[in-house]
Structures are given as structure tokens and as C-alpha cells.
C-alpha positions as CSV (number, residue, x, y, z in Angstrom):
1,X,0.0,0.0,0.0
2,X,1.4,3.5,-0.9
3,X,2.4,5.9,1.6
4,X,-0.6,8.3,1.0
5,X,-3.4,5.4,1.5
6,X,-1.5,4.6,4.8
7,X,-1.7,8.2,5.9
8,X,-5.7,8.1,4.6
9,X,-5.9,5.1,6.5
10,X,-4.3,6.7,9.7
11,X,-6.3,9.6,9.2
12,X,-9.3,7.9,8.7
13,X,-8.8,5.7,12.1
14,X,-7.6,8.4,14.4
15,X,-11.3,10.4,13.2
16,X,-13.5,7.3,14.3
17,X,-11.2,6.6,17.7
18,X,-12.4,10.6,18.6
19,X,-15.9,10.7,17.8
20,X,-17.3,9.1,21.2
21,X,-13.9,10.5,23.1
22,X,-16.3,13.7,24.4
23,X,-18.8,11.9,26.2
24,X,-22.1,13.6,25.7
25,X,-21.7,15.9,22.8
26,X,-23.7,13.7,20.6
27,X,-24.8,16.4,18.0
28,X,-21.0,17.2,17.7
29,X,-20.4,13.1,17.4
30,X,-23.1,12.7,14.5
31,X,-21.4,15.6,12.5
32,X,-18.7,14.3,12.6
33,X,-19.2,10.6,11.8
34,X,-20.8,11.8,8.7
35,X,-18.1,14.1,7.8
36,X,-16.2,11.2,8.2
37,X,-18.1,8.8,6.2
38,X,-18.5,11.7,3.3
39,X,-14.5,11.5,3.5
40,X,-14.5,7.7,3.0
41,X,-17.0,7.7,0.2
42,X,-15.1,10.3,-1.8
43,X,-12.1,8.6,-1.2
44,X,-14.0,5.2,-2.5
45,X,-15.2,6.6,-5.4
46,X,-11.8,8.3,-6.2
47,X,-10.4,4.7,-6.1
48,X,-13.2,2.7,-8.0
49,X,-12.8,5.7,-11.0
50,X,-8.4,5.0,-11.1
51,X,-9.2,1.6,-11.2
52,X,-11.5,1.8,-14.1
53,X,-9.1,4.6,-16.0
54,X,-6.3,2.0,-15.4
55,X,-8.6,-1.2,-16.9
56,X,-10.2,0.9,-19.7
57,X,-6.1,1.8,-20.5
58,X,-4.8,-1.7,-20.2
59,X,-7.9,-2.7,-22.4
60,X,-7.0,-0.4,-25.1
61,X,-3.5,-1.9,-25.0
62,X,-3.9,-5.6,-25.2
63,X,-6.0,-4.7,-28.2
């Protein structure tokens, strides 16, 4: 895995290890597990779109 998906990773971790850190705040907690999530989806979708770039290219290749 390259550096910058560790540090995504990392990131992505330390976010989820705060969220119920505060206690009661749970307004503060929702925002930010949905912040979160929004994060991870974009990130997914980022990854799913170089993948297909990289099969459509290898595709055009073999051919």
C-alpha cells in the first residue's frame, strides 16, 4: 500500500477513535461521523474511478 493510502488510513482511524472520546456531545459526534463517512465515500469513489481509468487503458492496450 502507498504511503498516501496509509496516511488516509491513519487519518481515517484516528477520526473514528475521537468521535465518542467527548462523552455527551452527541450532535458534535453525528457531525462528525458523517463528515467522516462523506470522507471515505469520496475517497471510494476516487479509487473505484483510477481503477476503471487503469482497466479501460490496459484494455486499449492488449487490443
Amino acid at each position: 500500500m502507498g504511503q498516501w493510502k496509509a496516511q488516509k488510513l491513519d487519518h481515517f482511524s484516528k477520526r473514528f477513535k475521537g468521535l465518542f472520546a467527548n462523552g455527551n456531545d452527541t450532535q458534535l459526534q453525528h457531525r462528525l461521523l458523517h463528515e467522516t463517512w462523506d470522507a471515505v465515500e469520496t475517497e471510494i469513489l476516487c479509487t473505484l474511478f483510477h481503477v476503471r481509468e487503469q482497466f479501460q487503458r490496459v484494455m486499449r492496450l492488449a487490443m
